[in-house]
C-alpha positions, 0 to 999 in steps of 0.5 A, spaced: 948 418 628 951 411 624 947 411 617 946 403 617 942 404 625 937 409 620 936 404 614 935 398 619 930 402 624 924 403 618 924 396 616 924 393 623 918 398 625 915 395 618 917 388 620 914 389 626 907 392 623 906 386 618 907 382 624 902 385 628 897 384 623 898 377 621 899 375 627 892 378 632 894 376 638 889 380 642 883 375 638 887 369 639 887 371 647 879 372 647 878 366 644 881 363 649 878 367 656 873 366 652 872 358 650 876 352 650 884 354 648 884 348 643 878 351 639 882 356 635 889 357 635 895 362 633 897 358 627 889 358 624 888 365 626 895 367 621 892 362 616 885 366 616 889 372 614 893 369 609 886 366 606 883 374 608 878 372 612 876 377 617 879 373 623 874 378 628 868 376 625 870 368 626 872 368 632 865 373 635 861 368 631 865 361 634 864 365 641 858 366 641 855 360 639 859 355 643 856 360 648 849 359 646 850 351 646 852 350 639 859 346 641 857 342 634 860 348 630 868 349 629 871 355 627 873 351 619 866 351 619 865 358 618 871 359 615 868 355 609 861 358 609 865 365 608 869 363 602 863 360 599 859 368 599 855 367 605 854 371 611 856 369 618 853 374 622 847 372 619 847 365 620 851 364 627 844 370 629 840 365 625 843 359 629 842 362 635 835 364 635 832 357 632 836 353 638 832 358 643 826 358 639 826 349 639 826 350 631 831 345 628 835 348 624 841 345 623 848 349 619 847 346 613 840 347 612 842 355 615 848 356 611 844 352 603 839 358 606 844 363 606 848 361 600 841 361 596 839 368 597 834 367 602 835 372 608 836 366 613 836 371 620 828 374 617 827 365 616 828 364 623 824 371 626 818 370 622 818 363 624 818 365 631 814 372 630 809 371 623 808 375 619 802 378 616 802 379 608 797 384 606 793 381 599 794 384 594 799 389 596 795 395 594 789 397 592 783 391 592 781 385 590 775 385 584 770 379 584 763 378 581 758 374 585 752 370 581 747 375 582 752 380 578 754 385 583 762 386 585 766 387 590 772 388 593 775 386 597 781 387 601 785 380 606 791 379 611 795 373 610 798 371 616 804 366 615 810 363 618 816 360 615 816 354 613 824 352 613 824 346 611 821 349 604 825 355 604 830 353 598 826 351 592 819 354 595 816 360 592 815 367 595 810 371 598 808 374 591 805 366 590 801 367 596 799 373 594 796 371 587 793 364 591 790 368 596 787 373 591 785 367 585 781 363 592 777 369 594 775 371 587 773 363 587 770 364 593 766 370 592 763 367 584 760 361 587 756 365 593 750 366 590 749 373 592 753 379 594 749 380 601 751 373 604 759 375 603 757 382 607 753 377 612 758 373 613 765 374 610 769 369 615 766 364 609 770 366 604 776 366 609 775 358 612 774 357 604 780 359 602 784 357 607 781 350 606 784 350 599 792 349 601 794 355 598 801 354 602 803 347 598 810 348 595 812 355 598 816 357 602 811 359 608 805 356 611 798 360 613 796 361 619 790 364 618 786 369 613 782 375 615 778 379 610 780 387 613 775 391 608 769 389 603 767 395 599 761 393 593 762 397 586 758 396 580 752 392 578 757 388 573 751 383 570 746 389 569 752 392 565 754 387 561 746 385 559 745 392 557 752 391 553 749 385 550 743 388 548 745 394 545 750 389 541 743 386 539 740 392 537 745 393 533 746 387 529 739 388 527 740 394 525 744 392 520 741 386 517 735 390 517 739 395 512 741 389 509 734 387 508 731 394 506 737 394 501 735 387 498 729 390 496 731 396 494 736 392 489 729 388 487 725 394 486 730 396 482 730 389 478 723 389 477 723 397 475 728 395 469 724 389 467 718 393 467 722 398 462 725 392 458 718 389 457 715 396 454 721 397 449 718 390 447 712 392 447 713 399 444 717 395 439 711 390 437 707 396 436 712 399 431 711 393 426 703 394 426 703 399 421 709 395 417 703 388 418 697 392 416 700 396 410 702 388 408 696 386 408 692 392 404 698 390 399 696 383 400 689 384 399 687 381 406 685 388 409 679 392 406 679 399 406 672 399 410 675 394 415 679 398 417 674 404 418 670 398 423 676 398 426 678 405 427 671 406 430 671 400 434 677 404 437 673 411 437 667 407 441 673 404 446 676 411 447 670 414 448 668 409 454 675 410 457 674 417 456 667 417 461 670 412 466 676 417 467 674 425 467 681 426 468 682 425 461 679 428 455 675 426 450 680 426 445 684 421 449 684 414 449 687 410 454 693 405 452 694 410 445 701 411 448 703 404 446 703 406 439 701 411 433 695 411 431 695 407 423 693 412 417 689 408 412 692 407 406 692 410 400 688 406 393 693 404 389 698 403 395 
């Protein structure tokens, strides 16, 4: 076998493969059984696996939606809107489904959806099917009305897409939290627990007159309350709270109160034993004072025997009031020694 017929058949068959590849012409001939011929051409698809956009997934999405009426839309379009990151299956179904629904929709609004991270298929599905937003997600709702009983509650929140307001507008996770913050309202200004168990519907007309949906990215239809459990006397509890703190401020200012009289009686104990040192000490100059005078001439010897006998008489009286006490004992002898009379000549 010629050496040079081996070397040049690999790289025609090479060839041959890269040629297939750049050049899809069995794409190229279902675009044009399909739609116009003129719509998408052999040149553009080569040029869309140059740019590596997937050929296949423009020219399914150029089908189907010149199939569905959507002339409007060219294949550079979707072109564009793939080199941006967006999804064109999801924007091409998107287009389809609201052109049948009647939502007007238009493919710039689809694909800045789209582009933002919106799910813009689901946008179009919940605008023609709602969807139901349980609130809150899990567990229940707590609330307290004005006679102090709680209750629980548990709503659905059926909403629909608003697509006007699906860039920019906030989630569900905001309806959740406006719903939940209107039925805590509506349940406090209620005057008792009975008329919301009565007539539960008020709390929804109430909440739903509130516009909750300003600014989102949905607009309510409708809230039901599916589940209204009663849980605990709240006011009962908080008024024995509240009295026990009462009970417990005053026991303390009583602890400070017996304390400060306490400190008193302290204060007036030490006044009292300050006040007999004095006393004791004023006794102790007696004697000093009668031997002065006894030195100085101004007390005899018999008015000092008068005296003794005076206080030999009071003692003795002393003695007979109080039985307790012995004769030899006179009251208030404490308060000093009794004064020895002086010898002559002192």
């Amino acid at each position: 076998m010629n050496t040079p017929l081996i070397v040049i058949l690999p790289i025609i068959l090479v060839f041959f493969i890269l040629l297939i590849y750049l050049v899809p012409v069995g794409l190229w001939l279902q675009a044009k059984v399909s739609i116009h011929w003129r719509e998408i051409s052999l040149i553009s698809l080569i040029i869309m696996r140059i740019r590596k956009i997937p050929p296949r997934q423009v020219v399914n999405g150029v089908i189907n939606l010149h199939r569905a009426g959507l002339l409007s839309i060219k294949s550079q379009d979707l072109e564009t809107h793939f080199l941006a990151g967006g999804s064109l299956s999801k924007v091409v179904y998107a287009m389809i489904a609201a052109d049948k629904a009647n939502i007007d929709l238009s493919f710039t609004v689809a694909t800045a959806i789209d582009l933002a991270g919106r799910d813009v298929q689901e946008a179009v599905q919940t605008s023609v099917y709602p969807k139901v937003i349980d609130a809150p997600k899990t567990g229940k709702i707590s609330a307290v009305a004005k006679d102090g009983i709680q209750l629980m509650v548990r709503s659905r929140v059926t909403v629909r897409t608003n697509i006007e307001q699906l860039v920019g507008g906030a989630t569900e996770e905001t309806i959740i939290a406006r719903v939940g913050e209107g039925i805590v309202s509506a349940i406090g200004s209620s005057d008792g627990y009975k008329s919301v168990l009565e007539n539960p519907d008020s709390i929804s007309r109430m909440v739903l007159g509130r516009g909750l949906d300003a600014g989102t990215a949905y607009a309510i239809l409708s809230i039901d309350i599916a589940d209204v459990d009663v849980g605990k006397n709240i006011g009962a509890d908080l008024q024995t709270e509240q009295a026990a703190a009462d009970l417990k401020v005053a026991q303390a200012r009583a602890e400070t109160r017996r304390a400060m009289a306490v400190a008193a009686e302290q204060e007036f104990v030490a006044t009292v034993q300050e006040m007999r040192a004095k006393v004791v000490e004023a006794e102790a100059e007696v004697p000093k004072a009668m031997a002065q005078a006894f030195r100085e001439g101004n007390l005899g010897v018999m008015d000092y025997y008068q005296m003794q006998n005076i206080q030999a008489d009071t003692g003795m009286r002393h003695s007979i009031a109080a039985p307790g006490k012995g004769a030899g004992e006179v009251p208030g002898e404490e308060l000093g020694p009794k004064a020895k009379p002086p010898k002559p000549g002192e």
